[in-house]
N, C-alpha and C positions, 0 to 999 in steps of 0.2 A: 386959625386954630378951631375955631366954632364951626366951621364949615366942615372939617375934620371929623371934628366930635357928631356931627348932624349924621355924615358919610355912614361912621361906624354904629350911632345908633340905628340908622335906619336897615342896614347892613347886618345888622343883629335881628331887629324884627322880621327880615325877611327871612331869615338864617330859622327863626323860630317857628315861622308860620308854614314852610319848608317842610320841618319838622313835622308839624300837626300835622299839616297833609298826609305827610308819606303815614307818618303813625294812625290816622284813620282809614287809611286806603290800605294798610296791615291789615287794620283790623275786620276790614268790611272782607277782605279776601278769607281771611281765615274762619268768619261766618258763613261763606258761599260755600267751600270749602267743607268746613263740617255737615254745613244744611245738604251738599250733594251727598254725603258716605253717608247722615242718617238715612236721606232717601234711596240710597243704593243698598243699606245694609236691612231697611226696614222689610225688606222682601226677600228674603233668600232660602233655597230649597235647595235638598239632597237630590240629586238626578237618581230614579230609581224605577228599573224595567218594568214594561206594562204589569207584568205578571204581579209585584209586588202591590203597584198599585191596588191591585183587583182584589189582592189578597188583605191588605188593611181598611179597604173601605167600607162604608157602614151601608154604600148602596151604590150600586153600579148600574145605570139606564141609557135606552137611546130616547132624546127627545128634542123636539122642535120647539124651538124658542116663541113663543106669543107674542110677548108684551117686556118692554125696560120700566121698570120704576126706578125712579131715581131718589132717596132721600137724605136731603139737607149737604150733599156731598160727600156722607161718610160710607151712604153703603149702600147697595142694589141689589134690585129684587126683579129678577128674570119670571115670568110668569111662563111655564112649560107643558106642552102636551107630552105627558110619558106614551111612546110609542113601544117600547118594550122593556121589563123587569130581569135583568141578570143576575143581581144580585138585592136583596133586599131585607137588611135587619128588622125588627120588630115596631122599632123606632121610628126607624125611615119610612116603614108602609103608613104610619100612623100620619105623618109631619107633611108626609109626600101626598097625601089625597087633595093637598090645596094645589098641588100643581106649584108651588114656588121655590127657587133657589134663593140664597141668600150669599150676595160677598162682597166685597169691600166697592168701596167707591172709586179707586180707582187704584193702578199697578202698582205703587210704591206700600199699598196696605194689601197687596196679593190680589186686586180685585181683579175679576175675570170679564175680559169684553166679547159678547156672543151678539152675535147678529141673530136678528130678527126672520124668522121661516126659513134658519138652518136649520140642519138634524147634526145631534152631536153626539158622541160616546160620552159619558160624562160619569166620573165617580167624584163620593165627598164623603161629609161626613155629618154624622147632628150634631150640634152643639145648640145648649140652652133649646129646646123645644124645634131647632128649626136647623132644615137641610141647609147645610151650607159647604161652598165651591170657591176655591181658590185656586193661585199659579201653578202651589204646588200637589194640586191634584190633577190624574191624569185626566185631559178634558182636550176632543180633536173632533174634529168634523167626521163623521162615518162614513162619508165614502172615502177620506182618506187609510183606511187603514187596511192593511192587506188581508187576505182570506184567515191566514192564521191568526191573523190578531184578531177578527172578528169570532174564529172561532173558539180563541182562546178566555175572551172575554165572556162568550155565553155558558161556557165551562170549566173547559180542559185547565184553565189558569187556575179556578181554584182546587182541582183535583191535585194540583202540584205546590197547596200551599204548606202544607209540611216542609219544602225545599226551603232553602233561602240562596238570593240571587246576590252576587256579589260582587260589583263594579271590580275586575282587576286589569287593567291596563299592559302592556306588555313592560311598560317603565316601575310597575310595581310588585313587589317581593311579595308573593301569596304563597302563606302554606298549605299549596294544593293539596297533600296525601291527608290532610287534618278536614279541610275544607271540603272536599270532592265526596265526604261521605254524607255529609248535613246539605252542599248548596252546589251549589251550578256557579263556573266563574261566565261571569260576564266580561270576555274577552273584546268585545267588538263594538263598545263603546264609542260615544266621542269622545272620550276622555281618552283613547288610546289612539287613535287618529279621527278627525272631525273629516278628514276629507274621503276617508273608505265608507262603503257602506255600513251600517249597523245591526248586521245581519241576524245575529240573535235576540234583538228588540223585534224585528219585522214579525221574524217567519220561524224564534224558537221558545219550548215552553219548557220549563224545568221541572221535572218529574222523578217517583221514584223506579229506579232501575229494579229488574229480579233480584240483582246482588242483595238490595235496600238500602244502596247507594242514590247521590242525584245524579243525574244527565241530562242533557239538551234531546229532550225529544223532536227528531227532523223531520222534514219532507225534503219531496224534492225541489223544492223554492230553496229551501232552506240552504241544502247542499250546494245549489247553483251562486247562491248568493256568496257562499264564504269561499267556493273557488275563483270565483270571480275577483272576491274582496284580495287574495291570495297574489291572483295576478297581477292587479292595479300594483299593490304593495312590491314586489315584484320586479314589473316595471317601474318605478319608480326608483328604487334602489342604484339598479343599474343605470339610470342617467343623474344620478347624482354626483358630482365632481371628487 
C-alpha cells in the first residue's frame, strides 16, 4: 500500500513538473514570437515609385559614402562627400554642409547599411536639425539606376509632382476615369506580379498631359520594356494547366 501511495505521489510530481515545463516553454515561445512581429512590424514602409519619392523628400543627392559612425547601437552616422545637389530644401542645404546622414542603428529601426566609397542616389528628410535616411527612403547605388531614372531624379520627377502615382495592381478595383485626371496608375508594380518587369518604375515619369490630365510620359526603353513585360505575361498564361 505505501509503495502504492509513493508510485502515485511521485507520479504526481512528475505529472506537475511536466506541466511547468510545457507552461514555461509556452511561455518562452510566445515571447520569441512577439519579440520577432515587434522586430518585423518595427520597420515597415508603403512601396512607393521613385517619382514620389523625389517628390516628398527634403533632399535628393548623389554621394560617396566616407566614413560609418557607429553610436551606442542606436543610430549611424555615414559621413558623405555630396557629388551632386537635385533636390535641396533650405533646411537640408544648411544640416547637409557637414557632409552627414543620420539613421538608425540597425534594420529592424529602418537603419540603412551603405558601404564605404560607394556612390549612391540617396533621398531623406530633416528631422530635429539633422539629415536623416532610412528603408523607407528611396536610397540605391547610381549606377544601378536606368537613364530615366537618373534623369527623372535630376528633374523631370519633380516637373510631374502635381501627379500622384498610385500603386494599382491588376488584382485591384481602381477608379481609373476619377483617378487618371489627378494620377498615373502604377500598373507594373511588384505588387501586381514580382516576377514581370517593373517597367514604369525603370523607365516611366508621370506628368501632366495637354488634356491637364496625368500620363506616363515614355521612351523608347519604356515601350520596349512593357511589350516585353506583355509577352512574358503572355507566355506564361498559356502554359499554365
Amino acid at each position: 500500500m505505501m509503495n502504492l501511495l509513493k508510485q502515485a505521489s511521485c507520479k504526481d510530481s512528475k505529472n506537475k513538473m511536466v506541466k511547468r515545463i510545457l507552461i514555461h516553454t509556452a511561455f518562452s515561445v510566445v515571447l520569441l514570437v512577439a519579440a520577432s512581429i515587434n522586430m518585423a512590424s518595427s520597420c515597415s514602409c508603403m512601396m512607393s515609385h521613385p517619382q514620389t519619392h523625389a517628390c516628398r523628400a527634403d533632399f535628393v543627392i548623389v554621394a560617396r559614402v566616407k566614413k560609418v559612425f557607429t553610436h551606442d547601437g542606436m543610430s549611424r552616422v555615414y559621413k558623405v562627400k555630396i557629388k551632386r545637389e537635385f533636390k535641396m530644401s533650405e533646411k537640408a542645404s544648411v544640416v547637409l554642409k557637414a557632409g552627414r546622414l543620420v539613421t538608425g542603428g540597425s534594420s529592424s529601426t529602418c537603419g540603412v547599411q551603405l558601404e564605404p566609397e560607394v556612390t549612391y542616389l540617396i533621398t531623406g528628410k530633416v528631422l530635429a536639425g539633422q539629415a536623416h535616411v532610412n528603408l523607407c527612403n528611396y536610397i540605391t547605388n547610381w549606377n544601378d539606376l536606368t537613364v530615366r531614372q537618373k534623369k527623372g531624379f535630376r528633374l523631370l520627377y519633380r516637373q510631374g509632382c502635381l501627379c500622384e502615382i498610385i500603386d494599382c495592381p491588376w488584382w485591384k478595383q481602381c477608379p481609373r476615369d476619377r483617378l487618371e485626371a489627378d494620377a498615373c496608375l502604377w500598373e507594373s508594380s511588384v505588387f501586381s506580379d514580382a516576377s514581370l518587369p517593373d517597367c514604369q518604375s525603370k523607365h516611366g515619369i508621370c506628368m501632366k498631359t495637354p488634356s491637364g490630365n496625368c500620363g506616363w510620359s515614355t521612351d523608347k526603353k519604356y515601350r520596349e520594356c512593357m511589350k516585353e513585360r506583355r509577352r512574358m505575361r503572355d507566355e506564361r498564361r498559356r502554359n499554365e494547366p
